[in-house]
N, C-alpha and C positions, 0 to 999 in steps of 0.2 A: 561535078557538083561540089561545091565547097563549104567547108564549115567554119564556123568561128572559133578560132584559137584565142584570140586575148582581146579583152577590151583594158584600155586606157582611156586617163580623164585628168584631167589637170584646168583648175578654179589658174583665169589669168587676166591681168589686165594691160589694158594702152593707154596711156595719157593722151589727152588732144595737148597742143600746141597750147593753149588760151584756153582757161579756164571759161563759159560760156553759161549766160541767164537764161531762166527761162518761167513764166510764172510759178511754176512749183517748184524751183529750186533753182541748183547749180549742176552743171556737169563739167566735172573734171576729165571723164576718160569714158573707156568702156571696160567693162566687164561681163566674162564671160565662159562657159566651159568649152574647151576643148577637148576633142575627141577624135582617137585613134583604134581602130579594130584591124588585127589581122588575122586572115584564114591560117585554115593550116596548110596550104599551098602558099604561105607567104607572099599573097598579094594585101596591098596595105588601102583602106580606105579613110578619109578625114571627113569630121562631122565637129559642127557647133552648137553651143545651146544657146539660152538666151539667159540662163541663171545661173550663178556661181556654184548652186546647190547643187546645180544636177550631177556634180562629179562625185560625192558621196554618193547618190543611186544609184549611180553609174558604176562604183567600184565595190560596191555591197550588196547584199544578196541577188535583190533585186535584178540589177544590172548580169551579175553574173552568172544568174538565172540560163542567159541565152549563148554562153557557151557551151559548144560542141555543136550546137544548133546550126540548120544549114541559113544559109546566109539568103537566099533567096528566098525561103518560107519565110522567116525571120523579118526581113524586107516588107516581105506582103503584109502578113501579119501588122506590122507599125503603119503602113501608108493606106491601109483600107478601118482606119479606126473610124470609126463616126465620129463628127463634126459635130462639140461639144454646144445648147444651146449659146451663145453669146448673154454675158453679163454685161448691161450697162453699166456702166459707170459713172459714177455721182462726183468725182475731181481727176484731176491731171494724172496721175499715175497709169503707169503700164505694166500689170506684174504679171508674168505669165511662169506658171510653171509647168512643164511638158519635160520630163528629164531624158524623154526615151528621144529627143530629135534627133539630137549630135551623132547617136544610134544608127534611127535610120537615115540620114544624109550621108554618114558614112558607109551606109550598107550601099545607096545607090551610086557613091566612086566607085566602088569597089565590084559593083555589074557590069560598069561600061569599063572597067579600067580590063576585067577579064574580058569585055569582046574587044577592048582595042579600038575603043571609040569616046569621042568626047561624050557626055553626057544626054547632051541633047537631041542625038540621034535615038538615041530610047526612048525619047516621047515621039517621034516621027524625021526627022531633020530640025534644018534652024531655016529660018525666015528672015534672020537679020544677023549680022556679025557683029553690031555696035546695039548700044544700050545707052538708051540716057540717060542721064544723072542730074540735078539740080546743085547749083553750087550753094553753100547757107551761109547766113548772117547773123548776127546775136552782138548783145552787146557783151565785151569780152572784157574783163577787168585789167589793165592794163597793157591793152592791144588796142581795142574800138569800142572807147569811153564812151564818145556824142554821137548822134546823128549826121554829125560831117566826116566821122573818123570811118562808119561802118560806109555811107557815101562813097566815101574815098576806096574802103578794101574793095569793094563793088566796081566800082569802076578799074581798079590793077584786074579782078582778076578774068572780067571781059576783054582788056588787053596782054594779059599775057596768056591767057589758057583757050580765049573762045570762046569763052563761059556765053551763054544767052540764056538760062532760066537761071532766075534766084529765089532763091525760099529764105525767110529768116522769125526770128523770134519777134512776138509781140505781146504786151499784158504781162512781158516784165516792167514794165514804165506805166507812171499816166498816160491817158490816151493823146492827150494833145502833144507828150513827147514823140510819140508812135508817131503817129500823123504827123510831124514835123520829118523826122527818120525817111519814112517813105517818100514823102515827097522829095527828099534830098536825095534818097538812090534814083528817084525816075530823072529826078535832073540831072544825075549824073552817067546813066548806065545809057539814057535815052529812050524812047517809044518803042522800038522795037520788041524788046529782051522782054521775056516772060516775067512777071514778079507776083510769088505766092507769098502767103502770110501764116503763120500758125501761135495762134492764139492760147493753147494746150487748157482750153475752158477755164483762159482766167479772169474773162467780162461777164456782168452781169448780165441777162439779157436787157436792159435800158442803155445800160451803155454798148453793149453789140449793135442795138440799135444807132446808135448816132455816131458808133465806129462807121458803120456801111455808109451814113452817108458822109461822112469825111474824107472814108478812103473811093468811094467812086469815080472821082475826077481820076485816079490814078491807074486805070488799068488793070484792077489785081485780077490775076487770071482761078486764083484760090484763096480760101481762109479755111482754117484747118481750127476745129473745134473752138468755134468764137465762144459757144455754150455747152453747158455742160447733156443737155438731152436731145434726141433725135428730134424731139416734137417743140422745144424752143427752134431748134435749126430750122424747119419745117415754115413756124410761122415768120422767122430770117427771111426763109426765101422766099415768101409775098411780096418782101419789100426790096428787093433788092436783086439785081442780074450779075451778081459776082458769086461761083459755085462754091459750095463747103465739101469739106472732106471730115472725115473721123479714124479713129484706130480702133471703135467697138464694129467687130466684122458682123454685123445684122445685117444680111444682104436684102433680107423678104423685109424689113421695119424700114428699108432705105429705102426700098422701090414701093413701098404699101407711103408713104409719106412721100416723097420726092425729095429728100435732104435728108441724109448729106448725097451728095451726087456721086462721092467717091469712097472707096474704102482703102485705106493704109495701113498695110501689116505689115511683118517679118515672117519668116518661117514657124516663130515659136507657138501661137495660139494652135498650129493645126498640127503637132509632131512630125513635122518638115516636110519633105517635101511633096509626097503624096497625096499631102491632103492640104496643103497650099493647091496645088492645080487643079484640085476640087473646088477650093473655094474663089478661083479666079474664074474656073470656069460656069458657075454661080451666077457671080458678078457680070459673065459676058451673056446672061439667060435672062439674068433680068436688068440689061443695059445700066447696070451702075458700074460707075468707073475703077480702077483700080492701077496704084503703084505701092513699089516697095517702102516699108520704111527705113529710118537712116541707123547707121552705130552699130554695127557689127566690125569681126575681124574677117581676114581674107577669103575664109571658109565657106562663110555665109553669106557672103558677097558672092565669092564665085557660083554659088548655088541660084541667087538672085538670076546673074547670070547667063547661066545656062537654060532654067526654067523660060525667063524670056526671048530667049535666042528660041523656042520652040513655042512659043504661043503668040500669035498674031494678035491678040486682044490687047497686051503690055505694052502698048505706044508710049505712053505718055513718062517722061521724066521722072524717076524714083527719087524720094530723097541721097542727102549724100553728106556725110561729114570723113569722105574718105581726103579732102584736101588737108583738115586740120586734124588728122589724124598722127601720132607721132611711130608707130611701133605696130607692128604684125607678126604672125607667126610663120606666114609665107615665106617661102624662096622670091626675093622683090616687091615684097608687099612693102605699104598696102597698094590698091589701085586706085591711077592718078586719071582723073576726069581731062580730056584734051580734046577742046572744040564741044563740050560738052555730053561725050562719048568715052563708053572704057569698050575697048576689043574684046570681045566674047572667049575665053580661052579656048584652045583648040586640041590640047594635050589630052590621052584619056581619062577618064571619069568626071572630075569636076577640075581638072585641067593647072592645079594646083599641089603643089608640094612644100611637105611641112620643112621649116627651117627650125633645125633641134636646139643651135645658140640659142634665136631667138624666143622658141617656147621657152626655154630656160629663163630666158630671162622673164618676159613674160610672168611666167608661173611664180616665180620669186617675186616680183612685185606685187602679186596679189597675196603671199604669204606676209609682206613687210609691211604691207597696207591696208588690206582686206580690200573687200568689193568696194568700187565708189559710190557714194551715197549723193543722191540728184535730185530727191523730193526733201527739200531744206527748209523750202520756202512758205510752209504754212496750208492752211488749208486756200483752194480755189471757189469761187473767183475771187479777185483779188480787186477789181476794181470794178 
C-alpha cells in the first residue's frame, strides 16, 4: 500500500505553430498545470490540469494536505466526487477550475504503473488500440489568411496524414465569408471526408438561422455551439438535419430538449478522470453523443487515451490541435494524428513519460509570459 511522498506542480505553456481565431478571441498556445506525485516507494505518477492556477493549490496547504496519504484512498476519494450541477453559459468562454485533477490523473498512473499495466486495463481491457482525432482549421494570421489558403491546408493535410474529418473555426468572419471557406474545403478535401464547424456561440440565433441553410448543401456532419443556449439549439434543430454539439456537460437538458446531440469536454469540469467516465457514461444512458475536447499537453491527451481505449461508447473523432501544436512535456510528444488515428500507448499507467528539458522549458515560458489569453475578442455573439 503506498503513500504520497511529494506533490509537484509547475504553471507551463506550448505555443501552436500559427497563432489561430476564433469568435472570442485569439489563441496563441496552450496553457496549463503540470503535475508530478511520488510515493514513498518511488513510483512516479503524471497529471494535468486545465488552469495555470491550479499549481499554487497544488503546492500550498491545500494540495499538501494529501501528503503522507495513501494513494489509493486518496484516488477514491477525487474520482467519486459528485458531478457538480452544469452552469450554462451566456458567451464563448470555458473556465474551469478543479485544481485537485492533475492530482487525481496522476494518482491513477501511478495504480496501473504499480500493477504493471497500462491504464486501461483498470477499467476492464481496451476495445480499440486507435482513437480518432479530427484535424482543425481556423483562419491563422499569417499562415491561412482566406478561404483558398485554409482550402488548400485541408487538402495537404488529407494527403499527407490521411487526415478524413476536419473541424474548424467559424463566426470569426461574416457569414458569407464562412460560407464561402466551406464550400472551398468541400471542393477541395472532396465528399467524402467528414466536415464539422464550431461556431464557439458567436451567431445570433437569425443568423444561425440562415447559416444552416447556407451551409446544408455542404455536408456538415457537426456545428458546435452556433448559439449560445440549449433551448435556441433545440428550436436549430426543427429546422435543420445537421447535429450540434456544446461544451456545457447538461446531459438530462440535452436529452430533456434533443440539442445539442453531443457533449464536448476535457477532463477538467469533472476532476479527471473518474468522474469523466461517469459523465460519459451518462451521456451513453441517455444516448447523447460524446467526444473529447481539443488543447491539452501530452498528459491529458494520453489520458483521453486511454479512457477511450476502455469505453465502447467513444467512437466518434475527438477534437485535435495536437498537428499545430509546437512543444510538449512528454518523452516524443506531442501526439501526431496519422490516417486520422493516434495508437493508444501501451506502457504502464498512462503510458507516458515526463521529458525534464522540456518541462523546463515549458515551465519557463509560462514564467516569461504568463498564461495565454484567448478570450480577446469581445463579448459573443458577434454576428
Amino acid at each position: 500500500m503506498s503513500r504520497i511522498s511529494r506533490i509537484e506542480a509547475w504553471p507551463a505553456n506550448a505555443p501552436l505553430e500559427a497563432t489561430y481565431l476564433m469568435a472570442t478571441g485569439t489563441v496563441p498556445g496552450i496553457s496549463r498545470t503540470i503535475v508530478r506525485v511520488t510515493t514513498e516507494d518511488g513510483i512516479v505518477g503524471l497529471g494535468e490540469s486545465a488552469s495555470t492556477t491550479d499549481a499554487e493549490v497544488l503546492l500550498g496547504e491545500l494540495g499538501q494536505a494529501f501528503v503522507g496519504r495513501e494513494t489509493d484512498a486518496v484516488r477514491d476519494e477525487l474520482s467519486r466526487v459528485p458531478l457538480s450541477r452544469p452552469e450554462h453559459r451566456t458567451d464563448g468562454q470555458v473556465v474551469i477550475h478543479t485544481p485537485y485533477t492533475g492530482l487525481e490523473i496522476a494518482l491513477w498512473d501511478i495504480a496501473a504503473r504499480e500493477a504493471a499495466v497500462p491504464l486501461h486495463e483498470l477499467f476492464g481491457g481496451s476495445c480499440r488500440s486507435t482513437v480518432a482525432f479530427s484535424e482543425y482549421f481556423a483562419y491563422r494570421p499569417g499562415r491561412d489568411e482566406t478561404p483558398a489558403d485554409i482550402a488548400a491546408y485541408c487538402a495537404r493535410m488529407a494527403e499527407q496524414h490521411g487526415s478524413s474529418v476536419f473541424e474548424g473555426k467559424v463566426a470569426a468572419a461574416p457569414l458569407e465569408e464562412d460560407v464561402r471557406m466551406v464550400s472551398e474545403i468541400r471542393a477541395a478535401i472532396g465528399t467524402d471526408p467528414e466536415l464539422r464547424l464550431d461556431a464557439n456561440m458567436g451567431w445570433r440565433p437569425e443568423t444561425a438561422r440562415r447559416a444552416l441553410e447556407f451551409l446544408e448543401p455542404f455536408a456538415i456532419a457537426n456545428l458546435e455551439e452556433p448559439v449560445a443556449s440549449f433551448a435556441d439549439m433545440a428550436d436549430l434543430r426543427r429546422r435543420t438535419t445537421i447535429p450540434f454539439s456544446a461544451h456545457t456537460p447538461d446531459v438530462e437538458e440535452a436529452a430533456r430538449l434533443g440539442a445539442p446531440d453531443t457533449i464536448v469536454v476535457g477532463l477538467g469540469p469533472f476532476g479527471g478522470i473518474g468522474g469523466t467516465r461517469r459523465l460519459i457514461a451518462a451521456c451513453e444512458e441517455a444516448r447523447v453523443g460524446f467526444w473529447f475536447y481539443s488543447g491539452d499537453f501530452g498528459i491529458a491527451t494520453a489520458a483521453y487515451l486511454q479512457i477511450a481505449a476502455a469505453t465502447p461508447y467513444v467512437t466518434a473523432p475527438s477534437q485535435s490541435l495536437l498537428r499545430w501544436t509546437t512543444d510538449d512535456v512528454i518523452v516524443g510528444g506531442p501526439f501526431s494524428p496519422e490516417d486520422g488515428v493516434v495508437r493508444v500507448p501501451t506502457g504502464p499507467g498512462l503510458g507516458v513519460e515526463l521529458d525534464e528539458v522540456a518541462l523546463r522549458r515549458c515551465a519557463e515560458r509560462y514564467e516569461r509570459d504568463g498564461a495565454y489569453e484567448v478570450y480577446t475578442g469581445g463579448p459573443v455573439p458577434r454576428y
